[in-house]
C-alpha positions in Angstrom: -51.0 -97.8 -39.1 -49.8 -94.5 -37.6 -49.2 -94.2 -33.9 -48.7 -90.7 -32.4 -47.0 -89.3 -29.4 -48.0 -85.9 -28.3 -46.1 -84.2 -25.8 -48.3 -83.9 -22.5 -49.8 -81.2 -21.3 -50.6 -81.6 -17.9 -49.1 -79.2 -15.1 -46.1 -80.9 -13.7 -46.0 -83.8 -16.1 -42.9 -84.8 -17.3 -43.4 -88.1 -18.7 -43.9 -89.2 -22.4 -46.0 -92.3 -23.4 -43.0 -93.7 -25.4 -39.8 -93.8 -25.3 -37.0 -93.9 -27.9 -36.5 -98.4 -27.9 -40.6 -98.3 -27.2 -40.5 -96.8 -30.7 -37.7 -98.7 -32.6 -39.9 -101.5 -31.2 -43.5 -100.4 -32.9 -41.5 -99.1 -36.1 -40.5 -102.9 -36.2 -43.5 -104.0 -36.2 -44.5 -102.3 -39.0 -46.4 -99.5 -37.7 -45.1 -95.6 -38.2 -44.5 -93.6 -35.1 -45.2 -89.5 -35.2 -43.6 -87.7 -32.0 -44.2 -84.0 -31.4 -40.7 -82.2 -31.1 -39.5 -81.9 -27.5 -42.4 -85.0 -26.0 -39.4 -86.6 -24.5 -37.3 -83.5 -23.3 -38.2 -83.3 -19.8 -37.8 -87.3 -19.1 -34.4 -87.2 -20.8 -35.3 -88.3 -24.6 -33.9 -86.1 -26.7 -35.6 -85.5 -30.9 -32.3 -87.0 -32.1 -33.3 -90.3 -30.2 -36.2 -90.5 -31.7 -35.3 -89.7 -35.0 -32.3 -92.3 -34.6 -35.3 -94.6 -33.8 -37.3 -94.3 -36.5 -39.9 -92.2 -36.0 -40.8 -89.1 -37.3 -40.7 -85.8 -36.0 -43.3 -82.8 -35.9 -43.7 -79.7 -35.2 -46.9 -79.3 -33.2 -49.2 -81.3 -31.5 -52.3 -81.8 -34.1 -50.7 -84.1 -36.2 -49.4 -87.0 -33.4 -53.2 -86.6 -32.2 -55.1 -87.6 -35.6 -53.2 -90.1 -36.0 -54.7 -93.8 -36.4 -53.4 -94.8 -32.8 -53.2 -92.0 -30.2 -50.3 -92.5 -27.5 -50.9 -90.7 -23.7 -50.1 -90.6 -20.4 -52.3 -88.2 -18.8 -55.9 -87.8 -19.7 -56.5 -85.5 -22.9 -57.6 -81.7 -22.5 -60.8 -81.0 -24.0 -58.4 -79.5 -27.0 -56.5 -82.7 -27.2 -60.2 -84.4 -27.6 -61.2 -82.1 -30.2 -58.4 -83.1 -32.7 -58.8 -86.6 -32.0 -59.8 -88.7 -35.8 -63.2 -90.7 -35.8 -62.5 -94.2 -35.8 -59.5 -93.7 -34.5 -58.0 -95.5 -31.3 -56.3 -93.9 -27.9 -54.0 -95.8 -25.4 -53.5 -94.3 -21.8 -54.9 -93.1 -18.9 -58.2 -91.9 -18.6 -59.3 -92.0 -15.0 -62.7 -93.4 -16.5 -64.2 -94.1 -12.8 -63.2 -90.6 -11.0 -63.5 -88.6 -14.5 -66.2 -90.1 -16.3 -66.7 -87.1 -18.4 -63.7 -87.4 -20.4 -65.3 -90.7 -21.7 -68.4 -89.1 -22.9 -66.3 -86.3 -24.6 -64.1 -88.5 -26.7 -67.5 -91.4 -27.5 -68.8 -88.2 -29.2 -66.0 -88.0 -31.0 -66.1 -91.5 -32.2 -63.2 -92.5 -30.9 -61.9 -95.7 -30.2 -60.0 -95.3 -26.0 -58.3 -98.0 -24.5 -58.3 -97.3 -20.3 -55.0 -99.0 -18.4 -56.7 -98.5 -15.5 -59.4 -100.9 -16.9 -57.0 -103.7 -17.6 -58.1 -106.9 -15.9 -56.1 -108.3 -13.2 -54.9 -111.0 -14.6 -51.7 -112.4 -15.9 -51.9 -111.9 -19.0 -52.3 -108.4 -18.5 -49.6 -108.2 -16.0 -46.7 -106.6 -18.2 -49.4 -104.0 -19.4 -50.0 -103.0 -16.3 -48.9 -99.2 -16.0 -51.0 -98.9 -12.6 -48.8 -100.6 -10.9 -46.1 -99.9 -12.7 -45.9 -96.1 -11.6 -47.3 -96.7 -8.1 -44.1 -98.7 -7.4 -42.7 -95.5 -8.4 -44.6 -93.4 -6.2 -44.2 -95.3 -3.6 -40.5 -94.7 -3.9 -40.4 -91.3 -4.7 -42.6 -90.9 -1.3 -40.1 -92.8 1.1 -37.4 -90.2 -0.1 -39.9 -86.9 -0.3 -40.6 -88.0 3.6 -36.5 -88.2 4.0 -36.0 -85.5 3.2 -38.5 -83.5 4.8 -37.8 -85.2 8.1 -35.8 -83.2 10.1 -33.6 -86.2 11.3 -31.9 -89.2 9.4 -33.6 -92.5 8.8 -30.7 -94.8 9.7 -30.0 -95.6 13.4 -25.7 -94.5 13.8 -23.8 -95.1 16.4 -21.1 -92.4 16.6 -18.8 -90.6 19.3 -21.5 -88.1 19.8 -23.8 -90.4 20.9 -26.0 -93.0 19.3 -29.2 -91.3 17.1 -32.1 -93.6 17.0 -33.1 -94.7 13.6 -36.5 -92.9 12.4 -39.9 -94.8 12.4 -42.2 -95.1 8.9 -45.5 -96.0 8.9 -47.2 -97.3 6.0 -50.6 -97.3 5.6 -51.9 -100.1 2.4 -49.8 -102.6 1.7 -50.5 -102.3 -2.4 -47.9 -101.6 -4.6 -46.8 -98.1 -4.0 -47.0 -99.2 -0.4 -44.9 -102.4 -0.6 -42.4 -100.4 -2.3 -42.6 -97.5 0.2 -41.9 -100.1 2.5 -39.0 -101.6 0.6 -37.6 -98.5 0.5 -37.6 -97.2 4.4 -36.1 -100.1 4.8 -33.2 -99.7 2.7 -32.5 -96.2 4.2 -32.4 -97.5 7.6 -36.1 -96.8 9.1 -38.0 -99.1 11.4 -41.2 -99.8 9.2 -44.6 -100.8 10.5 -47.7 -101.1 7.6 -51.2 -101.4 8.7 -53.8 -102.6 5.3 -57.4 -104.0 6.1 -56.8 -107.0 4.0 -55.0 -109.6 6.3 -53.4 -111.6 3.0 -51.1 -108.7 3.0 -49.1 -109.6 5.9 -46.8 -112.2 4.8 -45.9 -109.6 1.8 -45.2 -107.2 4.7 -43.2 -108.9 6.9 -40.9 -110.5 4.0 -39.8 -107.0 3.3 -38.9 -106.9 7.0 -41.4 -104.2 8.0 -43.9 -105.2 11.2 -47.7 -106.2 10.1 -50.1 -104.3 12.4 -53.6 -105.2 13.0 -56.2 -103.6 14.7 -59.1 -104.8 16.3 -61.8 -104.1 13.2 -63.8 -106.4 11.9 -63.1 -105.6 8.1 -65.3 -108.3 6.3 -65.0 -108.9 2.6 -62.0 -106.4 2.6 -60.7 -107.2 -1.3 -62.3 -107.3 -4.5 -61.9 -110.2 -7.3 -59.4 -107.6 -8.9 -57.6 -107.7 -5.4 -58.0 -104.3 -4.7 -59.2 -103.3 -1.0 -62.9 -102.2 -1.0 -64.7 -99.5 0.7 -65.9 -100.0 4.2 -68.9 -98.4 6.1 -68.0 -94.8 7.9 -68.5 -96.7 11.3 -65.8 -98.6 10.2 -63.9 -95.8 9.3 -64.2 -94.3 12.5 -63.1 -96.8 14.5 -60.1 -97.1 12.6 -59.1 -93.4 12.7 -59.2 -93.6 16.4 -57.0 -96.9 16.3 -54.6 -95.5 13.7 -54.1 -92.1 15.8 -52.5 -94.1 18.4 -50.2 -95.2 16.4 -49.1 -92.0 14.6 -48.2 -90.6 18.3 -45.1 -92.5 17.8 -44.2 -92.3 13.8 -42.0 -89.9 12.2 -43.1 -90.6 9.1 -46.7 -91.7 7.8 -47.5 -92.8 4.2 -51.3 -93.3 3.3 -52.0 -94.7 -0.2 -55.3 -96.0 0.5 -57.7 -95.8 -2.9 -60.9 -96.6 -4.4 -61.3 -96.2 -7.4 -64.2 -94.1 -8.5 -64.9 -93.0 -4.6 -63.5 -90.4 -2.6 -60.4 -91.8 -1.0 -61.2 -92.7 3.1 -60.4 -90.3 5.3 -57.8 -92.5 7.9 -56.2 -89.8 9.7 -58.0 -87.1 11.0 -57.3 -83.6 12.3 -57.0 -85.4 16.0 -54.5 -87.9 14.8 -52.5 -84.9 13.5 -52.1 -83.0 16.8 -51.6 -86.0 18.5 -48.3 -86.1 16.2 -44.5 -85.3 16.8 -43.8 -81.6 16.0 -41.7 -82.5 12.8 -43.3 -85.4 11.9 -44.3 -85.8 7.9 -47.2 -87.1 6.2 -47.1 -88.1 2.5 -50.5 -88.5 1.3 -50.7 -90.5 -1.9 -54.4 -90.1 -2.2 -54.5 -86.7 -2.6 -55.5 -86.5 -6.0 -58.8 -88.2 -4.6 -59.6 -86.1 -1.6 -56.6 -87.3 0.4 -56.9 -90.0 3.4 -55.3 -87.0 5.6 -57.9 -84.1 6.7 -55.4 -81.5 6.8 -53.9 -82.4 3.3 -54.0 -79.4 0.7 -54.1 -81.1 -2.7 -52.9 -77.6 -4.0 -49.5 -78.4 -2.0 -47.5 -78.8 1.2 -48.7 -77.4 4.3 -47.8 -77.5 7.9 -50.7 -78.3 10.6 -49.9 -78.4 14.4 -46.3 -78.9 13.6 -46.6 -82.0 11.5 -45.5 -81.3 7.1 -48.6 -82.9 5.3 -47.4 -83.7 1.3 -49.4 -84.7 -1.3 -48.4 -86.9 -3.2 -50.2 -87.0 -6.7 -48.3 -87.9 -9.1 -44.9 -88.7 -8.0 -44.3 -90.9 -10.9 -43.5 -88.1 -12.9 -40.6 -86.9 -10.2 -38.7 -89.5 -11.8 -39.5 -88.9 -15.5 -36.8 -91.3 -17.3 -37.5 -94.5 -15.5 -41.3 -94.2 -15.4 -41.3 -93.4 -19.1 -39.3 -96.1 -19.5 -41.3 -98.6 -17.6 -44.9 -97.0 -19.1 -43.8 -97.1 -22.1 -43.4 -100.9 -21.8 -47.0 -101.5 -20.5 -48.0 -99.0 -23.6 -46.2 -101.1 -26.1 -47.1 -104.6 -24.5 -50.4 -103.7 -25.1 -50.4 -102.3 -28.5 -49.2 -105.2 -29.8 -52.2 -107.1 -28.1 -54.6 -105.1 -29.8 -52.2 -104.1 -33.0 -51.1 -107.6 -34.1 -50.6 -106.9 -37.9 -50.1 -103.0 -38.2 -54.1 -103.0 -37.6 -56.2 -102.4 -34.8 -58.0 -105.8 -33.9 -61.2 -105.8 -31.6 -61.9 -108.9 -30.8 -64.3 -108.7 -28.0 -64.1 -112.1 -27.4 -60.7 -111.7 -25.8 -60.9 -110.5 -22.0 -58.5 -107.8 -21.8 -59.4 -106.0 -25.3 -63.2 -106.0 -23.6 -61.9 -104.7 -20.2 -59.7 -102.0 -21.7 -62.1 -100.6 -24.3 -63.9 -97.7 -23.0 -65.6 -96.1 -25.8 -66.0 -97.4 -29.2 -68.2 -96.2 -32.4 -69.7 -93.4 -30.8 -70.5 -95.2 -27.2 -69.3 -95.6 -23.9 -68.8 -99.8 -23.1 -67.6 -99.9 -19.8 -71.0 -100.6 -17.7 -69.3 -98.8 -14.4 -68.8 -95.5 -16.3 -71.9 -95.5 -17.9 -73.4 -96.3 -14.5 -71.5 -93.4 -13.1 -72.6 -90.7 -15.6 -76.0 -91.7 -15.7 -75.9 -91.3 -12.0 -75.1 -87.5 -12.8 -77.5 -87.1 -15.5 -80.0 -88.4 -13.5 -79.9 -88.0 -9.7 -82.1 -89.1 -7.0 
């Protein structure tokens, strides 16, 4: 089998679905690895340390993508599609529930794609899970962009020139990216506070020595089976807005990374909350990419509204290109060898996160949600 390794082509994105030891590891394992020259440049990987590897080297894109197992991070162009091989197989991700097109484009091309945001949620799949992987990332990187946008330091100091009040971070979901946005305002000093509708989060929460706030909502069935938080009604929502605005009045910082999947992200700040705000203060919107859960948030970039700095924050994975290669290419590779146990690709069905991954296969699209979704499209009420 032949694996290939394009280099992406995504504005902004600087990551490369494997790295140099993610290859020695697949070469190994008896399966040939193609990389287009310069894939790993802008995370740090250099041709030489791919060559030194093992794998093999070209010149231009068309030959990593017709290869017998197609390696991405972002989801292909509609060029990238085109020179996919029928009856080959793609790894990476796809956005299948907020891009459902993509899927239809490469089923025609009888292509075999593997979704990692599919993956089930369970722990078996847990070292294969890029998801959450890179939101631990982002939710990093966000901590720091809101640092350094603040015009004041996190820490509390207590110097000659008086004593400067540390800054105060507010979180809002307590998933991965924001447990680790948590972590980190901690670590630089901040007073955190998270809000998340799921009460099970709390414990997780206060054990990274942040305060767990809750609001008087009643949020119902507020996580999945997957233990993702689900959509609530827009009542709901607006009772919350008008909770949460009273407590941006007094944060410096505000990080929202409240998602759902294959939906418009909630809208949990709105232009009110926003005025109500510090002059100075900084938003970091990690659903952007979605819509944002900020009104005033351009997804095009940063902009200023009533004196508050509103970021987005789509992919911020990629600001950190050498670790989050790194660390996707170690979900990438866990699950290649899942599906690729002898240097062939093995579908057994049977076997519940081959079924959850697979999104199109011999010319059809398997995942019921995304078929749902584009039939919704084709066909609407």
């Amino acid at each position: 089998m032949i694996a290939g390794v394009p280099a992406e082509t995504a504005p902004g994105e600087r990551r490369v679905a494997l790295t140099p030891d993610a290859v020695r590891t697949l070469v190994r394992d008896g399966i040939e690895v193609v990389v287009q020259a310069g894939a790993g440049a802008a995370a740090g990987f250099d041709d030489a340390s791919y060559g030194q590897a093992g794998a093999r080297l070209v010149a231009g894109a068309e030959e990593a993508l017709s290869a017998d197992l197609v390696l991405k991070v972002q989801p292909p162009s509609a060029v990238e599609i085109a020179g996919l091989r029928e009856g080959a197989a793609y790894v990476g991700f796809l956005r299948p529930l907020d891009a459902p097109a993509v899927a239809r484009q490469i089923a025609q091309r009888r292509t075999t794609a593997f979704a990692l945001e599919l993956l089930p949620r369970i722990t078996r799949a847990q070292s294969m899970d890029a998801l959450s992987s890179q939101a631990n990332l982002a939710g990093y990187r966000a901590v720091l962009l809101g640092a350094q946008t603040l015009p004041r330091i996190f820490p509390m100091l207590v110097t000659a020139a008086g004593t400067i009040q540390p800054a105060r971070v507010f979180v809002i979901g307590a998933g991965v990216a924001g447990l680790q946005a948590i972590a980190t305002a901690r670590r630089l000093g901040a007073i955190v506070e998270a809000y998340d509708t799921r009460p099970v989060v709390a414990e997780q929460v206060q054990s990274l020595g942040a305060r767990f706030i809750e609001l008087d909502l009643d949020t119902g069935d507020a996580q999945d089976a997957g233990g993702y938080a689900v959509a609530q009604t827009e009542e709901f929502y607006q009772r919350q807005r008008a909770a949460l605005g009273k407590k941006l009045e007094k944060s410096d910082v505000v990080i929202t990374t409240a998602l759902v999947p294959g939906q418009p992200a909630p809208l949990l700040i709105d232009e009110a909350a926003v005025r109500g705000m510090k002059p100075g203060s900084v938003i970091i919107d990690l659903a952007s990419e979605n819509g944002g859960n900020c009104a005033c948030t351009d997804p095009s970039g940063p902009t200023t509204a009533h004196g508050v700095r509103i970021l987005p924050g789509a992919n911020l994975a990629s600001d950190v290109p050498t670790h989050a290669s790194q660390m996707y290419a170690k979900n990438v590779v866990t699950l290649v060898k899942h599906l690729v146990p002898k240097s062939e690709l093995v579908l057994d069905l049977d076997d519940e996160i081959t079924r959850g991954a697979m999104l199109t296969h011999a010319g059809q699209i398997t995942n019921d949600r995304v078929k749902a979704l584009l039939e919704a499209v084709r066909d609407p009420v």
